[in-house]
C-alpha positions as CSV (number, residue, x, y, z in Angstrom):
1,X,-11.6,27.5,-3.0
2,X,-12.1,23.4,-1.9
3,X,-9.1,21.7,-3.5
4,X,-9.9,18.7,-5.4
5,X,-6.5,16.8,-4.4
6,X,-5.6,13.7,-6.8
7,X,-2.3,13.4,-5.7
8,X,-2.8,10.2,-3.6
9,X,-5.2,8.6,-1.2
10,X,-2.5,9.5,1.3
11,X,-4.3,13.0,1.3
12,X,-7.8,12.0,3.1
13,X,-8.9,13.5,6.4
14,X,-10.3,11.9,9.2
15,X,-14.9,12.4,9.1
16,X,-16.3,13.6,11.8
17,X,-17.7,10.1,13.0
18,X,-13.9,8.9,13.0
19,X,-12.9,11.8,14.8
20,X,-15.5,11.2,17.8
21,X,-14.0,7.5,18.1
22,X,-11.0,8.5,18.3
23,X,-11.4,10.9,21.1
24,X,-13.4,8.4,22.9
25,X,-10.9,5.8,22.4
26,X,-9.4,3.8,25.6
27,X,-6.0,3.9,25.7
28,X,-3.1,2.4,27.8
29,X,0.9,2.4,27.3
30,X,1.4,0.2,24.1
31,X,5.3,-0.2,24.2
32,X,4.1,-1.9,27.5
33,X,1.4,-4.1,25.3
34,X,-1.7,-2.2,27.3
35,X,-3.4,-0.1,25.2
36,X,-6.8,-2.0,24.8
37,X,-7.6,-0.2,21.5
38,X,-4.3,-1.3,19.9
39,X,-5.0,-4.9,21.1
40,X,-7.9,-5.2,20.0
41,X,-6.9,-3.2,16.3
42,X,-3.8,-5.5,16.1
43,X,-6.2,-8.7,17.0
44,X,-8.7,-7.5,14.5
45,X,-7.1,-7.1,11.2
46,X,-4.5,-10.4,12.0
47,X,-7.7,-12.4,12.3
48,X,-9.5,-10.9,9.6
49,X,-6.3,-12.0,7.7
50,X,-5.7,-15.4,8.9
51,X,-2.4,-14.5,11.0
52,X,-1.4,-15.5,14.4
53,X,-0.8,-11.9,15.6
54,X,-0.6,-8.1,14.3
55,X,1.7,-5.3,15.3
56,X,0.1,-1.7,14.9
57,X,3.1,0.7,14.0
58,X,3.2,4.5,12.8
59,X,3.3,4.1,8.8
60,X,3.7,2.0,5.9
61,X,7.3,2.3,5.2
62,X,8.2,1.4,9.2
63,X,5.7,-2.0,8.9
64,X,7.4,-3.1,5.4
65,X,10.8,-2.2,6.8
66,X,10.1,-4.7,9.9
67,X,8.8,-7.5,7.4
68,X,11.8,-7.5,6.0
69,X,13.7,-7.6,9.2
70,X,11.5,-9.9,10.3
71,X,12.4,-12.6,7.4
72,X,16.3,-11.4,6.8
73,X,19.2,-11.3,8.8
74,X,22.3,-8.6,8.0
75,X,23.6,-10.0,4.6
76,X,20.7,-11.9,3.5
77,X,19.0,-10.7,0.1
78,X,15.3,-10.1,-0.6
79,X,13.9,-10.3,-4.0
80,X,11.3,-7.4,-4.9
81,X,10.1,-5.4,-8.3
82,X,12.5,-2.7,-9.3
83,X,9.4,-0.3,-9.3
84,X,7.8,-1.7,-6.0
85,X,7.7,0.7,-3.1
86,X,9.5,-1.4,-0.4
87,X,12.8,-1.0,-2.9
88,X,12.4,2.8,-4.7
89,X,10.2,4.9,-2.2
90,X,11.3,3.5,0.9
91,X,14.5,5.4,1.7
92,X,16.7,2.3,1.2
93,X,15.4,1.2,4.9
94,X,16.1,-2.4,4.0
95,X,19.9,-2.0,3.1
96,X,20.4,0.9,5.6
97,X,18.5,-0.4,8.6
98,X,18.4,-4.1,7.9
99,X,21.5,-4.7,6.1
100,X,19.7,-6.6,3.5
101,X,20.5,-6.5,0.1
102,X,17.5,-6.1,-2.4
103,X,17.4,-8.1,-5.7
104,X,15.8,-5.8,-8.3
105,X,13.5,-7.9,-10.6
106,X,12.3,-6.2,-13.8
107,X,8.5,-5.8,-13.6
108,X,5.2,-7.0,-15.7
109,X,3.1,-4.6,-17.2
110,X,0.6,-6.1,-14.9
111,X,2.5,-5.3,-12.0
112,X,3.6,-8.9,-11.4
113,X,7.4,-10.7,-11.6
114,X,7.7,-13.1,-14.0
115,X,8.8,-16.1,-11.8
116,X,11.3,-17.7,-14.2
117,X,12.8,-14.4,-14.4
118,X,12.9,-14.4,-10.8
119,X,14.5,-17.9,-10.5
120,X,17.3,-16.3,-12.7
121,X,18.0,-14.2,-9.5
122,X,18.3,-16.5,-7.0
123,X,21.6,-17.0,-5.3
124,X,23.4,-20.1,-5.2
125,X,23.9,-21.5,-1.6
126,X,27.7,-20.4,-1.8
127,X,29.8,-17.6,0.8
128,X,30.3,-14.8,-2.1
129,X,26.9,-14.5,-2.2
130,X,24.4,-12.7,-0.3
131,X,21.7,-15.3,0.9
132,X,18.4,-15.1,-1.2
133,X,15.7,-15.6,1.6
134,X,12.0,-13.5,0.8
135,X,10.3,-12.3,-2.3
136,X,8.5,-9.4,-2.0
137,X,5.4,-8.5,-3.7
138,X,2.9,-5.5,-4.1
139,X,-0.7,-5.4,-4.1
140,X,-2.3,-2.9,-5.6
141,X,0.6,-2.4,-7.8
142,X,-0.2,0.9,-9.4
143,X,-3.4,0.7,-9.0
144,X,-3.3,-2.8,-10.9
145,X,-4.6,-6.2,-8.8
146,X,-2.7,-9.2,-8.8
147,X,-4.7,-12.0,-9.8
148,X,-5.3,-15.1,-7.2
149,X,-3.9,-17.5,-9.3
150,X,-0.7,-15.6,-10.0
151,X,-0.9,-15.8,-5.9
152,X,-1.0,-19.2,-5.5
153,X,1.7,-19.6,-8.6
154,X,4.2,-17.3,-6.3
155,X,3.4,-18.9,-3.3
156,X,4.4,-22.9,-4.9
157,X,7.7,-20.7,-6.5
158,X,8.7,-19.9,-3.0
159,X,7.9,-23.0,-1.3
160,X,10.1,-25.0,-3.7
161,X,13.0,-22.4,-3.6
162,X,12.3,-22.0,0.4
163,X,12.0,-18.3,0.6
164,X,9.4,-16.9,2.7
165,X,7.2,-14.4,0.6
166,X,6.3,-11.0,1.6
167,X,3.3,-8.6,1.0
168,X,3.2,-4.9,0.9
169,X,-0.8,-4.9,0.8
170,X,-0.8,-0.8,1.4
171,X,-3.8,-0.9,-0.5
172,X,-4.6,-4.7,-0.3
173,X,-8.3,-3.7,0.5
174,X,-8.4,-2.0,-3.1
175,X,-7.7,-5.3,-4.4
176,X,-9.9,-7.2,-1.8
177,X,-12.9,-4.8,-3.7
178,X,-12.1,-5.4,-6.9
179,X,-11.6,-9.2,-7.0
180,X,-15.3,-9.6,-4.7
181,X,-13.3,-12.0,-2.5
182,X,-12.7,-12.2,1.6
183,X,-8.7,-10.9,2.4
184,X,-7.9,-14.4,3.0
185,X,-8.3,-15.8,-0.3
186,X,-5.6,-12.9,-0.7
187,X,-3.7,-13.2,2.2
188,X,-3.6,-16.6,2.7
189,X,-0.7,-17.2,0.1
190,X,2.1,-14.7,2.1
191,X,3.9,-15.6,5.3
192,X,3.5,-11.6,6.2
193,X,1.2,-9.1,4.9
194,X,1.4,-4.9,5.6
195,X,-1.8,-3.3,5.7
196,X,-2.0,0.8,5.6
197,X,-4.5,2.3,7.4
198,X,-4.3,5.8,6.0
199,X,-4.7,5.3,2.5
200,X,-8.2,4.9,0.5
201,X,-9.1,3.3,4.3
202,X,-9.5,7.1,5.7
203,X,-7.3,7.0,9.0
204,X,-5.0,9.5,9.7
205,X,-1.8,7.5,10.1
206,X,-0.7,4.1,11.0
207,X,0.0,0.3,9.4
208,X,-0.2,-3.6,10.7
209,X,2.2,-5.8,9.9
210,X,0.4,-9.4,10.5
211,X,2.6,-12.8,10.6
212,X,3.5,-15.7,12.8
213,X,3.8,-15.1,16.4
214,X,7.5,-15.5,16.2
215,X,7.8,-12.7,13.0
216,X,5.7,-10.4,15.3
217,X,7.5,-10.9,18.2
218,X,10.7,-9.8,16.0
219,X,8.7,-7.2,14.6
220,X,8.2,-5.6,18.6
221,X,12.2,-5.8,19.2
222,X,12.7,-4.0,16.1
223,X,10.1,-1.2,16.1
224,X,11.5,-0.1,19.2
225,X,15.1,0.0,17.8
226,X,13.7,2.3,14.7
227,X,12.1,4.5,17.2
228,X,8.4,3.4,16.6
229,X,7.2,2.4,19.9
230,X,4.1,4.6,21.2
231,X,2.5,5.5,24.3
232,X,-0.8,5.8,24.4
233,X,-1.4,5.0,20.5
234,X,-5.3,4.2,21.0
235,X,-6.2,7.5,19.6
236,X,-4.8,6.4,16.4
237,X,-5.6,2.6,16.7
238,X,-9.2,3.6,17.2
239,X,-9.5,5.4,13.8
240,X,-7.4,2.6,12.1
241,X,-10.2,0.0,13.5
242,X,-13.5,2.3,12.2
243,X,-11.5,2.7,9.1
244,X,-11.3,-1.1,8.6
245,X,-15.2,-1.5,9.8
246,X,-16.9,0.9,7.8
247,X,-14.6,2.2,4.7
248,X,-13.6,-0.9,2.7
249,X,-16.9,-1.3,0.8
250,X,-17.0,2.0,-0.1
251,X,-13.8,1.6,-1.7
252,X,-15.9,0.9,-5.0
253,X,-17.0,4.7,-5.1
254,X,-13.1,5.2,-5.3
255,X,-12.5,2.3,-8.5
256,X,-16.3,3.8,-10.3
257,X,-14.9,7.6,-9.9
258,X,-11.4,6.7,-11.2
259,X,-13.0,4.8,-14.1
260,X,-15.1,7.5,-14.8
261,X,-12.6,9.8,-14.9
262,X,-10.6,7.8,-17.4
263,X,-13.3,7.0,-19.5
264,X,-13.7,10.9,-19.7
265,X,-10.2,11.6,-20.6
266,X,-10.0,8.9,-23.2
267,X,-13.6,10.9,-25.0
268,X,-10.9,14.1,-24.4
269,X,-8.4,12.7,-26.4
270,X,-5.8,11.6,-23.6
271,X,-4.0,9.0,-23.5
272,X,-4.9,6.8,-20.7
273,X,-4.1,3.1,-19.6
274,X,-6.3,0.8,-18.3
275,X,-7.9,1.2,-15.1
276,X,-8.8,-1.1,-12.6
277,X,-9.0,0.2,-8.7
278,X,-8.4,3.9,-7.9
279,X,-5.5,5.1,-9.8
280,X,-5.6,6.6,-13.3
281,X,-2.1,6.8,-15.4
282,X,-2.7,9.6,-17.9
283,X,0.1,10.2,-20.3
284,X,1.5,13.6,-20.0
285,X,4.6,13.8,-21.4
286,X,7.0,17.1,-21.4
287,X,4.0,19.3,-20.6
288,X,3.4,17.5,-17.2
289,X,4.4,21.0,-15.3
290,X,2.4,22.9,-17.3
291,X,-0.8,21.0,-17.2
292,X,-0.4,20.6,-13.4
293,X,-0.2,24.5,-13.0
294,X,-3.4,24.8,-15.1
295,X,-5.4,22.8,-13.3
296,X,-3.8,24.1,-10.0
297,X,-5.4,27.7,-11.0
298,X,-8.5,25.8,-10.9
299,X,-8.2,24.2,-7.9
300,X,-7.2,20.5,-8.4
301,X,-4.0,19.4,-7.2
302,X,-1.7,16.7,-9.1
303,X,1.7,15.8,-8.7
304,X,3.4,16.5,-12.5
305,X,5.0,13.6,-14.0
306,X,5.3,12.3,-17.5
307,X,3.4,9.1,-16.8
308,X,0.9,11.4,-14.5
309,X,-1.2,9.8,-11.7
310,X,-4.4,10.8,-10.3
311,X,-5.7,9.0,-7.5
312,X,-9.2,8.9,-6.2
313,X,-10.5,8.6,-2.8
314,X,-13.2,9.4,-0.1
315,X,-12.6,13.4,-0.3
316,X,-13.4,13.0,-3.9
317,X,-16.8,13.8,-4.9
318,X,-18.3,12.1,-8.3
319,X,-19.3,15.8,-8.7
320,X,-15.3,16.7,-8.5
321,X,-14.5,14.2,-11.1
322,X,-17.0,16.2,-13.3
323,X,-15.2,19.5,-12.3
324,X,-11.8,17.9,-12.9
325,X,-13.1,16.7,-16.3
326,X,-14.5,19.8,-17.1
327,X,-10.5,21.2,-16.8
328,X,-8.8,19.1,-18.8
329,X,-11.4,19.9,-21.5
330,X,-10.3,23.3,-21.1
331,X,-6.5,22.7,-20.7
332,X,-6.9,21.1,-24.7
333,X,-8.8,24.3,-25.9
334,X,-6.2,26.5,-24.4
């Protein structure tokens, strides 16, 4: 049986036509800057986003955790959301690695910080503090887009308090979808952006964290210390580059399957929040395990969770969002 995997757009595998770039990528030694395919990737994406230069490293977490290097030094303190990913799912990295202390900042349903709240959190310029320097935001934030002016709102907020200000854009290209706008109308508002590659994008593995030259060139010094220097990384730069050429458009298949999907839930009887890009929060309460075993025995895959997410992407079919529907349907009859 096919899987129909909803876990997350982490899951995608690379399509044939990515695969026969890959292996006919050129490659050189990148931890001695000469891999021509990383070049050109890291040249790519930090021009697509208005940056002066990009650094192509192994994943997600790794690109976030250099941001933050790049912006704090040991005892400073970033400011992020309490549910954002560079602060729960990121092993700690900032603190352990960076010695950095995060600020916590209770989230907006709409996946934004409320600024005055923020303010609240800022340090004063005094020794038994830690020294407030970056706020960190996320975009997508569960699957929810933050609008441009809120943007432009956080970027006047951190210019007036002099922090720098952060992105974790793993699925920034969701947003760039939804909103119908170039990245830089996005982008343009953040001193540092991370881009993944290997979510709803399709490549196997890899990030780019794009900033100043001077943050990059940080960036390089630190990705070596964290063990993220590669050789000949053009195999994996090459898939990163088709992924950014042909697979953002078709990001809207991702946002019209999840939205069908939730509109098919809600005719079920489910509870389900609002959707926007590719993620679908379905309310599953105490019964999470359960429900995920059913629908494992028929060949979709979810991870259980009271607030349970199912996440669409290129390896799912608008014909597997009828099959998934057709589960759930069951799972209430049962």
């Amino acid at each position: 049986m096919s899987l129909i995997d909803l876990r997350s757009d982490t899951v995608t595998q690379p399509t044939p036509a990515m695969r026969d770039i890959m292996a006919k990528a050129k490659v050189g030694d990148d931890v001695y800057g000469e891999d021509p395919t990383v070049l050109k990737l890291q040249h790519y994406l930090a021009d697509e986003l208005g940056f002066e230069a990009g650094l192509f490293v192994p994943s997600g977490t790794m690109s976030n955790l250099l941001g933050l290097m790049g912006h704090c030094e040991r005892g400073d303190e970033y400011l992020v959301g309490q549910l954002a990913h560079t602060y729960k799912y990121e092993g700690g990295g900032a603190a352990v690695l960076g010695s950095i202390q995060p600020q916590p900042v209770e989230m907006e349903a709409d996946g934004s910080l409320d600024l005055d709240r923020v303010a609240s959190y800022i340090k004063p310029r005094d020794f038994h503090f830690a020294r407030t320097r970056l706020l960190a935001l996320e975009n997508t934030m569960h699957g929810k887009v933050l609008p441009l002016s809120y943007l432009a709102d956080a970027r006047r907020f951190t210019h007036e308090h002099e922090l720098a200000l952060h992105l974790d854009g793993a699925r920034l290209y969701n947003a760039v979808v939804k909103l119908g706008v170039p990245p830089k109308d996005i982008t343009r508002h953040f001193d540092s952006v991370s881009v993944c590659l290997s979510k709803g994008l399709g490549a196997p593995v890899g990030s780019v964290l794009c900033g100043s030259q001077g943050l990059i060139d940080k960036a390089i010094r630190w990705r070596k210390v964290v063990g993220g220097g590669m050789r000949q990384a053009g195999v994996l730069a090459a898939a990163g580059l088709y992924a950014l050429q042909h697979n953002v458009t078709r990001l809207a298949e991702d946002h019209a399957n999840a939205a069908r999907l939730a509109e098919g839930l809600e005719k079920l009887g489910y509870t389900v929040e609002p959707v926007q890009t590719n993620m679908v929060y379905l309310a599953a309460g105490d019964k999470a395990p359960k429900l995920a075993s059913f629908l494992r025995e028929r060949g979709i895959v979810v991870s259980p969770a009271a607030r349970l997410r199912l996440v669409t992407h290129l390896d799912v079919s608008s014909a597997n969002i009828e099959t998934v529907l057709e589960a759930f349907a069951a799972y209430r009859k049962a």
